[in-house]
N, C-alpha and C positions, 0 to 999 in steps of 0.2 A: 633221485634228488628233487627236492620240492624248492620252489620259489624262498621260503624262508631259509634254505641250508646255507652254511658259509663255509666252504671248503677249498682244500690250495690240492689246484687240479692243472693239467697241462693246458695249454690253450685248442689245441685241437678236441679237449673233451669239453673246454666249454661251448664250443662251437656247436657239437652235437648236444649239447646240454639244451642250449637254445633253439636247434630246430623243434628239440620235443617238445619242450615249453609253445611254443609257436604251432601245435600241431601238425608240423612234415610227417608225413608218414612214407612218403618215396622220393627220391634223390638221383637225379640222372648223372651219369659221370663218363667219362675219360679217366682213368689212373695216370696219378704222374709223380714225379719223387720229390716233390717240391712241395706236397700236400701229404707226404707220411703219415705226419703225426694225428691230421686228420683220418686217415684210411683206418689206421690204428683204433681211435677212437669209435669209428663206425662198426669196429667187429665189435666191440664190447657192447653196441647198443644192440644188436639182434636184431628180434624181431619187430623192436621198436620203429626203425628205420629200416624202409626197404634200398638197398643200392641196387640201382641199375645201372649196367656197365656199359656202354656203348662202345660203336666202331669207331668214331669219329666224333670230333667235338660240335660242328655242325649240326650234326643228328642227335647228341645229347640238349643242346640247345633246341631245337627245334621241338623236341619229344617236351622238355618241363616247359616251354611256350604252350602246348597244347593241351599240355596237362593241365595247365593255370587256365586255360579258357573252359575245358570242360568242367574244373572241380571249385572254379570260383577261389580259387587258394592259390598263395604266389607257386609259382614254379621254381624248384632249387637244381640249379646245374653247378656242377663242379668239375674244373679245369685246371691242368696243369700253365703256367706260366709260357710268357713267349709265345712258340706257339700253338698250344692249346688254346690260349686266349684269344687267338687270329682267326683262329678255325672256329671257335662259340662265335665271334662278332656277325656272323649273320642270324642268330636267335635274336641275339642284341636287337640289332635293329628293327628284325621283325615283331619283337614286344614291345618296341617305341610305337612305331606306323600305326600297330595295332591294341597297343593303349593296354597290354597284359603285363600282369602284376608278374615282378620275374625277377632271380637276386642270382648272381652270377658270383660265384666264389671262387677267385683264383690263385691260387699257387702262386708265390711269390720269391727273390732270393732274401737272402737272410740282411740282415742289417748293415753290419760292417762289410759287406760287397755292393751297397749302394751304390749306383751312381758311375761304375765303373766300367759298363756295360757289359756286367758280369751275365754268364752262359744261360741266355735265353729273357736275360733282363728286357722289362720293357716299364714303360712310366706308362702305368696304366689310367692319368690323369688326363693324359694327353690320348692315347688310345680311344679310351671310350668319351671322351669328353663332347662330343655333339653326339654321342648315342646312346647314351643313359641319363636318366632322372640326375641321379646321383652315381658321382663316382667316389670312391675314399678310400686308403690303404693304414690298417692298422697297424700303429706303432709301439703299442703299447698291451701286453698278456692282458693286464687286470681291463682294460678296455673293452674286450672283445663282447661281453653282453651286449655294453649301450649301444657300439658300432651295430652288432647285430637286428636287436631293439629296433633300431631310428632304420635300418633297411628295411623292414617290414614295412615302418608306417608309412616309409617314404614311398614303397611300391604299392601302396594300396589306398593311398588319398588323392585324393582330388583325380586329376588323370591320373590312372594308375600306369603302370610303366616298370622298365628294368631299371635296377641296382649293379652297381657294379662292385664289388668289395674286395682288394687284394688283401693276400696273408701273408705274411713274410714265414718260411719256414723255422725261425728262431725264434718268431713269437708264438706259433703254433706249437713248438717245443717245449717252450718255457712253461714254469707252473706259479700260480698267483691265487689268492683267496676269490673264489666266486659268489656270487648272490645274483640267481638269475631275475631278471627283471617280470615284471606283470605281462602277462600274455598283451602282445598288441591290438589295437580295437582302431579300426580307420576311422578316420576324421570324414564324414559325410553331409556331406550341402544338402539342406530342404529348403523348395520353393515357398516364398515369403506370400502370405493371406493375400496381397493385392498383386500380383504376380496372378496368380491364380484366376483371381477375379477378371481382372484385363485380357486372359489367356481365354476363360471363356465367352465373355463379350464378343471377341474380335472372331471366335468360330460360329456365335450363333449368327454374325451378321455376314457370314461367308457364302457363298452359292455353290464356288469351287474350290473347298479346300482338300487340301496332299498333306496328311502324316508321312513321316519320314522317320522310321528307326532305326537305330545303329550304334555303336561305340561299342564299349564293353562296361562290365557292372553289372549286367543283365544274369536274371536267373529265373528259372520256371514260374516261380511265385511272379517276379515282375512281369515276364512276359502275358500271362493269364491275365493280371491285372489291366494292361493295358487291352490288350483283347477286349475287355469288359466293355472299355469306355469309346472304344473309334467302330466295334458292332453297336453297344447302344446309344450310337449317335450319328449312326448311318456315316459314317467318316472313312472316307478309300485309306486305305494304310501300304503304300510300300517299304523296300529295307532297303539300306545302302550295301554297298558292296560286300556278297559276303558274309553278310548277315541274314539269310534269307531262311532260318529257324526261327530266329525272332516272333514270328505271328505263323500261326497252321498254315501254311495254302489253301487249303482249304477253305478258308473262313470267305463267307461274302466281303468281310472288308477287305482281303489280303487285293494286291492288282499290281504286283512284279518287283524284280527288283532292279536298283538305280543302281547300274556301273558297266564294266564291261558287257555287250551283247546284249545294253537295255534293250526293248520294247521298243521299237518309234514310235508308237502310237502312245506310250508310257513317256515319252520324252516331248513329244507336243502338250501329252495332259499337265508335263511340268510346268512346261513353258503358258500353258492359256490359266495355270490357276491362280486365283487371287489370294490364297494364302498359302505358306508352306508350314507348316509345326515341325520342325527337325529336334527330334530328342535322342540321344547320343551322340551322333554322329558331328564328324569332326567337319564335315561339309568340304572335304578335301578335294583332290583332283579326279579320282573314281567316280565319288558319290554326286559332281558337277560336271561329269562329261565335258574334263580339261576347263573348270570354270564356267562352261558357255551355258549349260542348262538355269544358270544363276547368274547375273552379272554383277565382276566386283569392280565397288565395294559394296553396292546397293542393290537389292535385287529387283527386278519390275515388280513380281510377286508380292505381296508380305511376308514378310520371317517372324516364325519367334522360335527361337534357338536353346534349348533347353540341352546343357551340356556340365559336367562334373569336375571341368578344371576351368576354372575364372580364367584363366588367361587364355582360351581357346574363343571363349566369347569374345565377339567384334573384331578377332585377331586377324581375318580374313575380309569375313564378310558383316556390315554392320545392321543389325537386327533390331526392326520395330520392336521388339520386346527380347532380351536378354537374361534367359533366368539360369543361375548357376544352381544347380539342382543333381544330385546323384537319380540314375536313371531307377532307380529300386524306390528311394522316396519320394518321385513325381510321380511314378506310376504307380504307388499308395495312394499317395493323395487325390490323385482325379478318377481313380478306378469305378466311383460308382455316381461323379458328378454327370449330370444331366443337365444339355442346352435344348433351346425350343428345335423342335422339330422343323424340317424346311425339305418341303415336296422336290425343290429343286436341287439340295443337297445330297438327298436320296437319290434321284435320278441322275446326278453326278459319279455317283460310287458304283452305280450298277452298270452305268455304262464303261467305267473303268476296268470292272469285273469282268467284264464279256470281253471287251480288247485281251484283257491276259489270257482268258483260258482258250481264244482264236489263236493267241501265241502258241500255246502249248500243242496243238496239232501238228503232225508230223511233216516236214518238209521232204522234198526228195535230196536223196544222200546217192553220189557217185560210189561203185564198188561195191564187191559181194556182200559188206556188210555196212549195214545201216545203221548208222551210229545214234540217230534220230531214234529209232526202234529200239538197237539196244539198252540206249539211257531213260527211255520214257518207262521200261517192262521195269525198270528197279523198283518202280512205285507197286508194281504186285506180289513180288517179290522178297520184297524186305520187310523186316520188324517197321512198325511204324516209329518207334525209338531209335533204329539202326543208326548209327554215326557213319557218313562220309568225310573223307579228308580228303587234299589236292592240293596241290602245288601249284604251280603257274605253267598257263600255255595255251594253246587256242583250243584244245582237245575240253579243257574247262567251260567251252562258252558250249557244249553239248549237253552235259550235266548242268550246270545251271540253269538252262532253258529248262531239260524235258523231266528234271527229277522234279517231285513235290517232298518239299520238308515240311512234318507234322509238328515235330517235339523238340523244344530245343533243347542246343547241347550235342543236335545231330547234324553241323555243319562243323566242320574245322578247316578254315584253309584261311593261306594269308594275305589282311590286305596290303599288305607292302611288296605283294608281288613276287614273290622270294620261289624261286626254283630248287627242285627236292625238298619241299615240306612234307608231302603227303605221306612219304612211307613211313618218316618217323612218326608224326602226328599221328597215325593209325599203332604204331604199335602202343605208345603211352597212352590212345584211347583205350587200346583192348585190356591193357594193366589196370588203368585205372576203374573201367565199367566192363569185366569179364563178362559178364552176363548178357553184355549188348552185340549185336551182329558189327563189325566194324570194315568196314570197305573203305581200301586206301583207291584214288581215283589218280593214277599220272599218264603223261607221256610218257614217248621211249627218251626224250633229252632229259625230262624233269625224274626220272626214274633213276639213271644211272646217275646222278650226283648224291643221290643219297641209297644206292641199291645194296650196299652195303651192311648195311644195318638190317634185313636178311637176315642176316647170322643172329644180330640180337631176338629177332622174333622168335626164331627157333631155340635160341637158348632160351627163354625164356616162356615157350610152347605160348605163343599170342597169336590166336586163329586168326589172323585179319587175312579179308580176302585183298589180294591185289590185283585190281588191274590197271595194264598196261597196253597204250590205245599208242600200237605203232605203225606211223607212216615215213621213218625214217629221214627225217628232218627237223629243225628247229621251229616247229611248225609257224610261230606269230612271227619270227624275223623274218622267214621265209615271206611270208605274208604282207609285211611292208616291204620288201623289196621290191615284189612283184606289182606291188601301188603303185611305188613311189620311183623305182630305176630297173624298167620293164627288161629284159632280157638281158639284166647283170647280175644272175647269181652269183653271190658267192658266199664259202663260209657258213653255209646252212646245211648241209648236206652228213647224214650220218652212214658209220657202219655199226652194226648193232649185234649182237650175239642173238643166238637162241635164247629169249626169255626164259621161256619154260624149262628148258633145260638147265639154265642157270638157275633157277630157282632150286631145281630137284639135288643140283649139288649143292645146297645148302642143307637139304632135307625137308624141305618144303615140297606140295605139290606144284606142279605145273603141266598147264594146259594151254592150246595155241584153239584160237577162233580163228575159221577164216570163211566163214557164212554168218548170216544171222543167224541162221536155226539153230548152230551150234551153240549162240551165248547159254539159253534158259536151261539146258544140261551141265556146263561145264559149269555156269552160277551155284546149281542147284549140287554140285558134285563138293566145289567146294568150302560151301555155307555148313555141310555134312562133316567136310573133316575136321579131325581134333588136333590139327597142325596148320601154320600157315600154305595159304593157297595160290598160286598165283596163275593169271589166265591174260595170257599173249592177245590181243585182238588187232588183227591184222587187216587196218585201214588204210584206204587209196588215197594217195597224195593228193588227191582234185579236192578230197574232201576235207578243206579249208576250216568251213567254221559252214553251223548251219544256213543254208541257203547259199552260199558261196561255192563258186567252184575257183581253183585255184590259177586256171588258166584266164578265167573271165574278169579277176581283178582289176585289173586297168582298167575294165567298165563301170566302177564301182569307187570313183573315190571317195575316201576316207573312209571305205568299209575295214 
């Protein structure tokens, strides 16, 4: 059916009418019987549409959140009503935090059981109402395009962000004349001629300026582009939380990234520069070190704040120069601009450079295995394309320190914090880019909230290596306790299964480290197979976060 057809079709096949039109080509779900007529609809589409079925709604949400970050295209998850839609609300929020384009479709009851608090009924106005863009529930079959329609544009303008869309199963039922609408085209901010000018004025008269990248919108063309302009301008570039793909490691400009388990030497250079350039980034609580790396409202610094939805500007923090700008058209636009050179500007970003890669030397790590060692050997390792993903935990500030990311596209993890992202996040990386090596990175807490989904890997044969870095606890609340209410544990403390084992009853490999020496075979064993892999590494409780021992905390506040 092509844009000009006009046909009386049920509403579940307009549904699917418009993801094609819209270019979806895969579709994460939960089945549930409140969305029939949709399910129905999706066998007739083939192989037009891929359905991936997931264990849990959680993991289907979190899979089309990662999806949408690698593929630059919204993410489509589909959920059953009640509570399927309780179980997604943590993708939800995590595509808010993290500014990804995301349309959540859920399952609905039918009309004449409104309001009655009929079986699994929820007002999903109220639900997701501080945690999506847009929330709306279709009342009406012939409607379903334009609701459709306007959820694209809405997830993919300005900040882009989730949708939230219920279906009532009677209007997905019913059949009405269709006319799919024009493929959606985002509405995109470019930096305005004297914008520009003033932006570079105020770096060529800088001694000590800090680029700062981050948000979302970014894509390999963008990131190259700005690469151009902060190496040919001797400009230090770090990335906010998270985003530490955004610019090669590599590059003499790169010099760390701003969030959990910054640099202090990277968090003074914040503090002593006279300019900061923040382009995407939302300037939040991560990317400020709790606010303090910046002071609000006004920062000592200079700001100029280069961000994709008007109303994030000054919404915090108030910036010498405020340009509402998508981060793909600013970084066209200055990619090949040139400021006067400044001996002392240079000499600012080298010395930057040499603080990071002194970061990157290995610290001593308590217990047979070296977590320092193991995370630094990924960089030999692995494709230099390889996608990592992670969830949240202190086992993160390892891999963020000792790994180098070349390519973007090859970071997936959330910055809203959100535990059990990684496993899913890795399997929709390996669907999405089969071709690419994919390592999911968890703890043994951040593991088992989504270890489930397992089973989806293997159903669907997605080689992603897993590993699993267990010291049998909640390892960062553990961690503030020990700060903060010195010999009152409580409440952190795990009991854990045989990973490895449990993975092998899924049909997965699995393998247990409990040396170093052990990781670069069991890596290399299961990078080789043609099923998921999973590799147990079995770390001592002292080993906190790097440079920390677990016992020594109280010596260490606010580590």
């Amino acid at each position: 059916m092509n844009k000009h057809t006009c046909a009386t079709i049920s509403g579940g096949r307009m549904v699917v009418e418009m993801l094609k039109t819209e270019g979806v080509r895969d579709v994460f779900c939960v089945p549930g019987e409140s969305y029939l007529p949709l399910l129905d609809a999706l066998y007739d589409a083939g192989d037009d549409i891929r359905l991936i079925t997931c264990r849990q709604e959680g993991g289907a949400a979190n899979m089309a959140d990662a999806y949408a970050k690698l593929s630059g295209r919204p993410g489509i998850c589909i959920v059953t009503r009640g509570p399927g839609a309780a179980n997604a609300a943590i993708g939800v929020h995590t595509a808010y935090q993290d500014s990804t384009p995301f349309i959540l479709l859920v399952g609905q009851v039918s009309r004449e059981q409104k309001d009655r608090e009929a079986f699994q009924e929820l007002d999903y106005r109220q639900t997701f109402g501080g945690l999506a863009k847009w929330v709306a529930e279709v009342g009406d079959t012939a409607r379903i395009g334009e609701y459709m329609n306007r959820a694209f544009h809405v997830a993919t303008s300005g900040r882009p962000g989730p949708v939230v869309l219920a279906l009532p199963q009677d209007v997905l039922a019913a059949c009405a004349p269709f006319t799919a609408p024009a493929r959606f085209q985002p509405a995109i901010a470019w930096p305005g001629t004297d914008d520009m000018t003033t932006l570079l004025s105020r770096l060529a008269g800088a001694e000590r300026p800090l680029v700062i990248l981050g948000g979302s919108g970014w894509d390999s063309e963008t990131c190259a582009a700005m690469r151009r302009f902060v190496e040919n301008n001797d400009l230090p570039c770090a990335v906010s939380f998270r985003c530490q793909d955004y610019l090669d490691n590599q590059s003499p400009a790169y010099v760390g990234h701003v969030g959990i388990g910054i640099d202090p030497a990277l968090a003074g250079a914040i503090a002593g520069a006279d300019l900061i350039v923040a382009v995407g980034p939302r300037l939040g609580e991560m990317t400020t070190g709790g606010y303090r790396l910046l002071n609000v409202p006004s920062p000592a610094q200079g700001l100029i704040h280069v961000h994709a939805g008007a109303e994030e500007l000054n919404s915090v923090y108030k910036a010498d120069l405020a340009i509402n700008a998508h981060p793909r058209a600013f970084a066209r636009t200055v990619a090949e601009a040139q400021i006067a050179k400044n001996p002392e500007r240079k000499s600012w970003r080298d010395r930057l450079r040499r603080q990071y890669e002194a970061f990157l030397a290995p610290v001593p790590c308590p217990g047979a295995v070296d977590l320092a060692a193991v995370f630094a050997s990924l960089r030999d390792h692995l494709d230099e394309d390889a996608i990592l993903t992670n969830g949240a935990g202190n086992y993160t500030s390892w891999l963020h320190r000792f790994h180098q990311y070349r390519t973007f596209g090859s970071q997936l993890a959330p910055t809203s914090g959100a535990m059990g992202y990684g496993v899913p996040a890795a399997i929709a990386a390996k669907l999405a880019a089969p071709k690419r090596q994919v390592v999911a990175v968890s703890g043994d807490g951040c593991f088992l909230m989504s270890g489930q989904e397992l089973a989806t890997a293997v159903h669907y044969r997605a080689a992603v290596v897993f590993l699993v870095v267990n010291n049998g606890m909640y390892g960062t609340i553990r961690m503030h306790q020990e700060r903060d209410y010195p010999g009152r544990v409580i409440g952190t403390g795990l009991t854990n299964p045989d990973f490895a084992a449990y993975a092998r009853a899924f049909g997965a490999e699995g393998t247990r480290v409990t040396e170093t020496a052990e990781f670069i075979p069991a890596l290399e064993s299961a990078l080789r197979a043609d099923k998921p892999a999973l590799i147990e590494i079995i770390a001592d409780a002292e080993a906190i976060a790097p440079g920390r021992r677990l016992s020594g905390l109280a010596a260490y506040p606010g580590a």
